[in-house]
N, C-alpha and C positions, 0 to 999 in steps of 0.2 A: 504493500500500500504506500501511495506517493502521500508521507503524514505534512506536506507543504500545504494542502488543498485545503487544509486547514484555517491558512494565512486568510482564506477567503470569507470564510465564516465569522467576521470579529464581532459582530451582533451578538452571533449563541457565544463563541468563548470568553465574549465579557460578561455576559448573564448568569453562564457556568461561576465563571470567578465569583461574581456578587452573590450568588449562593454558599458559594465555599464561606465566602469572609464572613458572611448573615450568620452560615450554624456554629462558626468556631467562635462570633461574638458569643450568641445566646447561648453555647456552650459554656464560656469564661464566666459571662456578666449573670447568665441566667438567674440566680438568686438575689443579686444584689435586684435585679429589673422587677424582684417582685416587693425588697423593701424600698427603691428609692425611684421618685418619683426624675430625681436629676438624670439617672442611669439612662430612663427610658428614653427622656429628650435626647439624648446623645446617641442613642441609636435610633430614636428619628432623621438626626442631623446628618446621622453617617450613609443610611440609605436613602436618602434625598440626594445628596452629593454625587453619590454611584449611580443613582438613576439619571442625574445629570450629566454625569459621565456617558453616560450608557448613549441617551440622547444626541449629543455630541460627535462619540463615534458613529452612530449611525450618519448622523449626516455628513460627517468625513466619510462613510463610506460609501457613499450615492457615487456612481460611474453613468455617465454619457455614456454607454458604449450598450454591447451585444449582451444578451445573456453569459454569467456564469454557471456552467455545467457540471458540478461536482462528481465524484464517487458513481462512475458510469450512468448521471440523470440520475440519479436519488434525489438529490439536491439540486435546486437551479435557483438561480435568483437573478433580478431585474434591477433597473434604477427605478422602475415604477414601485415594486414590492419593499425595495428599503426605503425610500419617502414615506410608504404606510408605515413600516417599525417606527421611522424617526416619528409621524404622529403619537405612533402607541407608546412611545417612550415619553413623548411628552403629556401625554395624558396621564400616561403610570404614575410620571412623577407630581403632578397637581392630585391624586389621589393621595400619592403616600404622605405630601404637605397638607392637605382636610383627615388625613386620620389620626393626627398627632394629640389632638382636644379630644380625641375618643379611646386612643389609648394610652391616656395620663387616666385616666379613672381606676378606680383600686381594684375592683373585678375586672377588668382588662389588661392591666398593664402587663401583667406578666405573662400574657399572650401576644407582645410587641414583636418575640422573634419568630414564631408559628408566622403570624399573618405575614410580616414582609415577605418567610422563606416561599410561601405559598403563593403570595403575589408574581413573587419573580419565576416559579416555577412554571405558574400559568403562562405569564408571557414569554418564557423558554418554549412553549408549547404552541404559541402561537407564531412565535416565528417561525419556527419548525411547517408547522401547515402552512406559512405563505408561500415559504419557499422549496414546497416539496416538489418533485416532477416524477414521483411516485405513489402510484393511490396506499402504500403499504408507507412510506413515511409520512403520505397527507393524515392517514389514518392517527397512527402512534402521534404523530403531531395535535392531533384534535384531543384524542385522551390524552396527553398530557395536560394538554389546556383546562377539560371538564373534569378530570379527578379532584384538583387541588380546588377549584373554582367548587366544587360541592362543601371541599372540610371549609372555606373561606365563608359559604352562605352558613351553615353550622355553626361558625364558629363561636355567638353568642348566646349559644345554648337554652341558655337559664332565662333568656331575656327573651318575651315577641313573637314567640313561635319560631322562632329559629331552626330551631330539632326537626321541624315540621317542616316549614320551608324546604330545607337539608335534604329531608327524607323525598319528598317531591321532586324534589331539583333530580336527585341523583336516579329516583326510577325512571323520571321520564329522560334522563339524559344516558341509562344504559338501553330504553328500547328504540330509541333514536337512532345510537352506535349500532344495534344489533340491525334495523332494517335496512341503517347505509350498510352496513357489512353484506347482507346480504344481496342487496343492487349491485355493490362493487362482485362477488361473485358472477353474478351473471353477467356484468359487461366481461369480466374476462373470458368467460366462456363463451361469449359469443365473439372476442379477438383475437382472444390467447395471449395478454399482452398485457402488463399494469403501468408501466411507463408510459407518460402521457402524450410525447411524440411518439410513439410505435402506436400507442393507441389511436390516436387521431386517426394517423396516416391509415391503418389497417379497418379503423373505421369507416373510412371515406371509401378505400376499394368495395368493403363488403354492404356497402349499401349503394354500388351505384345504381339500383333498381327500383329498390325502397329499404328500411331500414329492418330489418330481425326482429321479430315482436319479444325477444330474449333481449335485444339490445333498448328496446323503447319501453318495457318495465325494467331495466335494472336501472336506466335514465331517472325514471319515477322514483324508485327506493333509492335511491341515489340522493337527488333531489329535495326528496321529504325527508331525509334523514339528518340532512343539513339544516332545512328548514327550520325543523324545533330547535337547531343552537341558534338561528335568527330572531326565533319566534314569530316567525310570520302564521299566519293565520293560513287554513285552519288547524296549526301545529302551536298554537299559543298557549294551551289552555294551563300551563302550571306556571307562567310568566308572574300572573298577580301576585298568587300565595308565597313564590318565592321573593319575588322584591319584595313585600310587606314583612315578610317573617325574617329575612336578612339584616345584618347589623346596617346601617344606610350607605356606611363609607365603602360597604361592600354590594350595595344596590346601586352606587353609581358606578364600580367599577365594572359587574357585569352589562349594566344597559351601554355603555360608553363600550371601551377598550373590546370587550371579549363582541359583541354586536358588529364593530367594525372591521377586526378578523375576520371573521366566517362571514360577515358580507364581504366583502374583498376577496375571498379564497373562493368563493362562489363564483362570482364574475368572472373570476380567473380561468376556471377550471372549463366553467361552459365554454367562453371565447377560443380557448386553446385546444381543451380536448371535446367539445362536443357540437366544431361550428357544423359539420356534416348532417346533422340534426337540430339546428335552427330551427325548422318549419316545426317541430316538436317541442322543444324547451319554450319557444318564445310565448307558443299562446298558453304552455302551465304559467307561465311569468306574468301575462298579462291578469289572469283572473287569478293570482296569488296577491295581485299587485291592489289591485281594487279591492279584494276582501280582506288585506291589511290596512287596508286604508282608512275602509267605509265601516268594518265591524269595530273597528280600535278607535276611533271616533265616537261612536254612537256611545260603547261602552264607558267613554271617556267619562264623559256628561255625567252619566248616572252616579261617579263616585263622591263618597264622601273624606275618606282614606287618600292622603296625598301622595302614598310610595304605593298605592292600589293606581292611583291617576299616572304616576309618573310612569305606569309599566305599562298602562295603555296607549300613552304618550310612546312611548318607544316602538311599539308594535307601529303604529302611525308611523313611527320614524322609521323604521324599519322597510316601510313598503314602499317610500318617499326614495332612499339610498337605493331600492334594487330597480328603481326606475330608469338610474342608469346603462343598467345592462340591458335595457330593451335597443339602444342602437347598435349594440355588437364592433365597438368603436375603442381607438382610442379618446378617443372625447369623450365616451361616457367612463372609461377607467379613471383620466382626468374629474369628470364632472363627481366620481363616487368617490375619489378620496379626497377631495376639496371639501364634502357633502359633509363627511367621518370627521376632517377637521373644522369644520364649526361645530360639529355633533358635538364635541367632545367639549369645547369650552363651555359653550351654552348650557350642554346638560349637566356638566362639572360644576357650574356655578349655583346653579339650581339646587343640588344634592346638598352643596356645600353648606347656604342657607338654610336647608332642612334639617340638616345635622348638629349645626350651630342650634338652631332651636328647639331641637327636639331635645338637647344636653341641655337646656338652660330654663326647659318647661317639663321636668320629671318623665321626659321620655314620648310625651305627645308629637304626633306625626297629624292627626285629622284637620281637616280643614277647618273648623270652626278654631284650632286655635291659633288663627290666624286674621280674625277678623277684629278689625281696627290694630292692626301690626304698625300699622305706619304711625301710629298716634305717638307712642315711646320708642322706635326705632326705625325711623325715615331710611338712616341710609341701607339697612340690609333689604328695606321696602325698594324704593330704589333700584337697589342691584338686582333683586328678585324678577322687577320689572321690566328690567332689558335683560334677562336671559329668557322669560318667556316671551316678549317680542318678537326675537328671537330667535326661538324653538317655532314662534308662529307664521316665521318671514315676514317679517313688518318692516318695511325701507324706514330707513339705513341703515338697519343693522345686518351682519353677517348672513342670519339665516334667510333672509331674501336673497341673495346672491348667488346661497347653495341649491336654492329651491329652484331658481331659475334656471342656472346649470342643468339638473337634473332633468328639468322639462325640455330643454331643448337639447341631451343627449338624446333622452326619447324622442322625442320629434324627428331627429334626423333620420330615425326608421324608415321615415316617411309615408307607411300604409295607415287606412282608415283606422284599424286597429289600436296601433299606437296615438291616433288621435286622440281617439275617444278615450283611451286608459288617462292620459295629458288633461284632458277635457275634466274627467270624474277626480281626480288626483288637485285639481285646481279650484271645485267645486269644495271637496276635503278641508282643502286651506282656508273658505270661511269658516267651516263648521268648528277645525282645529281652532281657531281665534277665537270662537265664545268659547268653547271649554277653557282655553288658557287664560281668557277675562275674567273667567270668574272666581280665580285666585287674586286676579289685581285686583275686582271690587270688595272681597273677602277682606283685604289689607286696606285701601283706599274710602270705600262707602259703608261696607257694613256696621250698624251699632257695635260695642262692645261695651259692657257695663266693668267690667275689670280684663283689659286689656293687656298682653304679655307685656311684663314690665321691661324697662330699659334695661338690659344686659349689657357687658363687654364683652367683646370676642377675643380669641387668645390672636398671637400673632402669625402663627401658621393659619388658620381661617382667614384674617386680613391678606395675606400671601396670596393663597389660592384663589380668593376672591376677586385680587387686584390683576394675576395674570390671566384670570377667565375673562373679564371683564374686558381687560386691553384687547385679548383676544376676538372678542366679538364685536367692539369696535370698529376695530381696523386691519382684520383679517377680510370683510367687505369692501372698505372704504378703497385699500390698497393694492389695487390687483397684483401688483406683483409675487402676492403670494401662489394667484392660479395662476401667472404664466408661468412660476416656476414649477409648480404639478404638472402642466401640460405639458413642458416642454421634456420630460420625463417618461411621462406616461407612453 
């Protein structure tokens, strides 16, 4: 084995690394992390640095250039596919900077090195599935990603339903794996081949007639198997119980980081290994695309549970990002991960205020306690209010910009079809706008007869809340951040 091809990989071998140094800390420090409260900050400090790090390299390591081919196509990677790490790095780490106020608390702290190890495992796991060109390493990539992502929803056991969540998370996330595994069987058996250029290619010969109804059900379990790590509809249904019952710093990490993987590994996979079957994938996409829209919507409304709303909120968002892969482009590659980075400030900022006040209101998450917020704390009203903006694409802010991308990746389809998904999808974005208002009159109009008192926030919250916020500013305002996506992509 040529061990150079290594040099290639500095995304996972610095991930690797920041896992070694995380267990040999909580190894050393481990008892002190559950008397001192200073301990903990300091191994916040030190994996926020590393995630910085990590961030960094990644985008030192973006290449202009062709694919890298590793380990005979196990491994391949893009300058499109490290642009998404350097996002998810930089998400990772505005999570690990909003968990810091949740794990200074006494029944938590000393659970500070479990979650980071389990954080970084996950996104070991995800880069792994961006950059697979083997459905056998896309696989092992994915469980990595969802094993540690189940003890991470568990992790606050004792608090919220946690256990429960956990327990949901992880059965519907082992029959997910078992029906992709399944699909991936049958495509092989109808190419002989799991490598995704041998497959394409031998796909394309064997269907120059029509396609193997072996090859267009393993498409479907294939498909649907991914799905439910998306949560698109109708593969959603344990999305709510697990974000509500998860600790929140760990409901924004799954709606965020883990949502924009397996959407991006999806896009990926169809364009490259399944365009021979277009005529197939595109119109599951389109009616996946509209019933995550329009069912996650309607649901929206109905909640009173704001980590209940935020997961419908996502399934919404969810079906908004795979709008890009309706033009089979790199413009829609472009338009979905510009999409993922606004996803990611926006709805990090949001989490973030939720978290803050759920710690400083005995653990309340419902919407009513939220109402006349702004009376004793403007500014986190405020901020609250340009992340659902937003989330709702309200010019000027970011999330109109991604919205608009997205509809005009679709478009470029150019059949009636993709119209009307365009059409229904745009219709969505009023309905999205009252549900998201009616958190801003919750905090702006609503009476409140004792209203959440003035708090302070620590200064890790002020952090995550200030780079969310810049972020969705002028991640919009500034195009030069999507010419530098597209020119990428």
């Amino acid at each position: 084995m040529n061990y150079g091809q290594f040099l290639n990989m500095i995304p996972e071998a610095v991930l690797v690394l920041m896992l070694i140094i995380t267990f040999v800390q909580d190894f050393i420090l481990g008892y002190d992390l559950k008397k001192k409260k200073q301990e903990g900050d300091k191994f916040n400090t030190l994996t926020s640095v590393m995630m910085l790090i990590l961030a960094v390299v990644c985008f030192f390591s973006i290449r202009n250039n062709s694919e890298v081919n590793l380990f005979g196509g196990m491994y391949v990677t893009t300058a499109a596919v490290t642009v998404m790490k350097t996002i998810l790095a930089c998400g990772t780490l505005i999570v690990c900077i909003q968990a810091r106020q949740w794990l200074s608390r006494s029944d938590t702290s000393f659970k500070a090195g479990e979650f980071y190890m389990l954080v970084e495992s996950t996104l070991l796991g995800m880069f792994m599935m961006m950059s697979s060109g083997h459905f056998l390493t896309f696989f092992l990539g994915l469980e990595m990603a969802s094993v540690p992502m189940a003890c991470l929803v568990g992790l606050d056991k004792y608090r919220h339903n946690s256990a429960e969540a956990a327990a949901k998370f992880i059965l519907t996330a082992t029959f997910s794996s078992g029906v992709m595994l399944y699909g991936i069987s049958m495509l092989y058996a109808a190419t002989g081949t799991l490598y995704f250029d041998d497959f394409a290619a031998n796909l394309t010969q064997s269907i120059r007639v029509y396609p193997s109804a072996l090859s267009i059900v393993g498409l479907v379990f294939f498909a649907s198997g991914l799905g439910f790590k998306i949560s698109l509809v109708p593969f959603h249904f344990w999305t709510a119980d697990t974000y509500q019952g998860a600790p929140t710093t760990v409901t924004g990490y799954l709606s965020v980081i883990s949502k924009g993987a397996a959407a991006f590994t999806l896009c990926t996979i169809l364009m490259k290994v399944f365009p021979a079957m277009i005529e197939h994938w595109e119109m599951w996409l389109y009616i996946v695309i509209v019933l995550s829209i329009t069912v996650a919507n309607l649901f929206a409304i109905r909640q009173t549970e704001l980590k209940r709303f935020m997961a419908f909120s996502s399934i919404s968002q969810a079906g908004y990002i795979m709008l890009a892969v309706v033009g089979n482009s790199a413009y829609g590659v472009a338009a979905l991960t510009y999409y993922v980075l606004i996803y990611v400030v926006a709805n990090m900022a949001v989490f973030t205020v939720i978290s803050a006040v759920e710690e400083a209101n005995g653990g309340r998450t419902d919407m009513d306690a939220y109402n006349g917020f702004y009376q004793n704390n403007p500014k986190f009203a405020f901020l609250m209010t340009l992340a659902l903006f937003s989330l709702a694409g309200i010019p000027p802010f970011a999330g109109m910009f991604s919205k608009f991308f997205v509809f005009m990746a679709a478009a470029q389809e150019g059949s009636f079809a993709a119209y009307f998904v365009v059409f229904i999808a745009l219709i969505n974005t009023v309905v999205s706008l009252y549900y998201y208002l009616l958190i801003v009159k919750a905090m702006y109009i609503k009476a409140e007869e004792n209203p959440l008192p003035t708090f302070k926030s620590t200064t890790s919250t002020k952090l995550a809340l200030g780079i969310c916020t810049v972020g969705i500013m002028l991640f919009g305002i500034c195009s030069l951040f999507y010419d530098w996506i597209f020119c990428y992509a």
